[in-house]
Short mmCIF file of the C-alpha atoms (twelve columns), coordinates in Angstrom:
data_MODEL
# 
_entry.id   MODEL 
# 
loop_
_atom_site.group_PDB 
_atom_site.id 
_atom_site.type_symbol 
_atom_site.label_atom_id 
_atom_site.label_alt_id 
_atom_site.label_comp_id 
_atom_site.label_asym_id 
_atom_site.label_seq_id 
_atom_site.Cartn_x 
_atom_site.Cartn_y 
_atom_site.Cartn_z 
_atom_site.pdbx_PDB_model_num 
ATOM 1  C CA . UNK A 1  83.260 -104.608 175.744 1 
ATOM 2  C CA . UNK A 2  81.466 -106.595 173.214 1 
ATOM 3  C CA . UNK A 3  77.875 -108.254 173.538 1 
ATOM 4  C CA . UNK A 4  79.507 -111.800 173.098 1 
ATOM 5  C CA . UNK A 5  81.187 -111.192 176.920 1 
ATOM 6  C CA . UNK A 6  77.642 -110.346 177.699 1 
ATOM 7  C CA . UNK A 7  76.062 -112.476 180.613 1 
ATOM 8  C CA . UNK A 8  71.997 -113.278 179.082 1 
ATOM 9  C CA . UNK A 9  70.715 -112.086 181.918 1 
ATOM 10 C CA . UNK A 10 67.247 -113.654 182.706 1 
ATOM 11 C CA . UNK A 11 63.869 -112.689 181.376 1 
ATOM 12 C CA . UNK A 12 61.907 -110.752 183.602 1 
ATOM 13 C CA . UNK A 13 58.028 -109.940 183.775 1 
ATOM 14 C CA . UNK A 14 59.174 -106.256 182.551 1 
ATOM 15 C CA . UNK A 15 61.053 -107.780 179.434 1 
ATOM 16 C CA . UNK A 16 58.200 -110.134 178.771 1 
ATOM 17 C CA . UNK A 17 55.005 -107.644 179.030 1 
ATOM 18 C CA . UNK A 18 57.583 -105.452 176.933 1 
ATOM 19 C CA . UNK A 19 57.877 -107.916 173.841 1 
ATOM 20 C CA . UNK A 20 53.658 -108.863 174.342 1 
ATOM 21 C CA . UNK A 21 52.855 -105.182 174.269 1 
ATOM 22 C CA . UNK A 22 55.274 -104.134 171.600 1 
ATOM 23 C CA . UNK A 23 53.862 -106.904 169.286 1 
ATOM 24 C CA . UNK A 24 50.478 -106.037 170.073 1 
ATOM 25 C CA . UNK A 25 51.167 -102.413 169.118 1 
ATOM 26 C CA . UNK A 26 52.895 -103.716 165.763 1 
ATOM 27 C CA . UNK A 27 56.198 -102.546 166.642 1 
ATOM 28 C CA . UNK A 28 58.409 -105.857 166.147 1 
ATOM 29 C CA . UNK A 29 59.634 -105.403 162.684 1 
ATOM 30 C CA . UNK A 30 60.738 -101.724 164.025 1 
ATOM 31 C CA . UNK A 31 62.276 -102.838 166.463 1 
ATOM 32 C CA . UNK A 32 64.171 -106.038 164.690 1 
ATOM 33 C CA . UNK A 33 65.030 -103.228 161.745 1 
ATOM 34 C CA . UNK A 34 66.668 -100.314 164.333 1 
ATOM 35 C CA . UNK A 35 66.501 -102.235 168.062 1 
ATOM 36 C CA . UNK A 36 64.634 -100.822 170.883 1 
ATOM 37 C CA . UNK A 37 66.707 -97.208  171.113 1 
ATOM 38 C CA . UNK A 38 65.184 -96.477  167.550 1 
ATOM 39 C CA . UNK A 39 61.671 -96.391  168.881 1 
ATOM 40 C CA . UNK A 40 60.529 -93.214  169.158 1 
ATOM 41 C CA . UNK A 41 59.604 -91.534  172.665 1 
ATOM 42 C CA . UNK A 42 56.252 -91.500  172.233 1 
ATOM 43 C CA . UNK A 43 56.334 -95.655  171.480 1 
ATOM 44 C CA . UNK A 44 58.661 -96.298  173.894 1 
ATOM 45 C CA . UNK A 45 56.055 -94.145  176.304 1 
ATOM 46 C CA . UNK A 46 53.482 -96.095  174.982 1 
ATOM 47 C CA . UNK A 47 54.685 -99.392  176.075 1 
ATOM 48 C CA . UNK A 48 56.348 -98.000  179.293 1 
ATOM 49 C CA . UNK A 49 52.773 -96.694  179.923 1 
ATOM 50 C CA . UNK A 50 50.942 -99.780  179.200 1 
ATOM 51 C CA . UNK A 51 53.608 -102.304 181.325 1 
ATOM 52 C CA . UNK A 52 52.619 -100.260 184.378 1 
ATOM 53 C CA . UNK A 53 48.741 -100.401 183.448 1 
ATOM 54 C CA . UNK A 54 49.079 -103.930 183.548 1 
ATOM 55 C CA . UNK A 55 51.526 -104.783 186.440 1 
ATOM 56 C CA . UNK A 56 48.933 -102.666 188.625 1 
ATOM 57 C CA . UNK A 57 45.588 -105.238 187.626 1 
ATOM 58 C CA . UNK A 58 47.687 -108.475 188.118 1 
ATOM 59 C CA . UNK A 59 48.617 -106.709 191.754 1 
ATOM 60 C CA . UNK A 60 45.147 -105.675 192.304 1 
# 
């Protein structure tokens, strides 16, 4: 299957704190170069790590 017969699925908090924390940590021109599976794991961990940090103050 092709992206074109791909729904766009709705933007979640996840996708949005993703894109904030990625272009806080300089990352966007990475990931517009390679896409997100050409981060490494320790960037992908990084923002992984971070989305959780901050989905746990908004909830507390």
């Amino acid at each position: 299957m092709t992206k074109k017969g791909k729904k766009k699925k709705k933007e979640t908090l996840e996708d949005k704190l993703k894109y904030e924390i990625a272009e806080e940590l300089g990352l966007m021109d990475k990931i517009d170069r390679v896409g997100w599976g050409g981060l490494t794991a320790k960037e992908s961990g990084k923002i992984g790590g971070l989305i959780t940090g901050r989905k746990r103050k908004m909830k507390g």
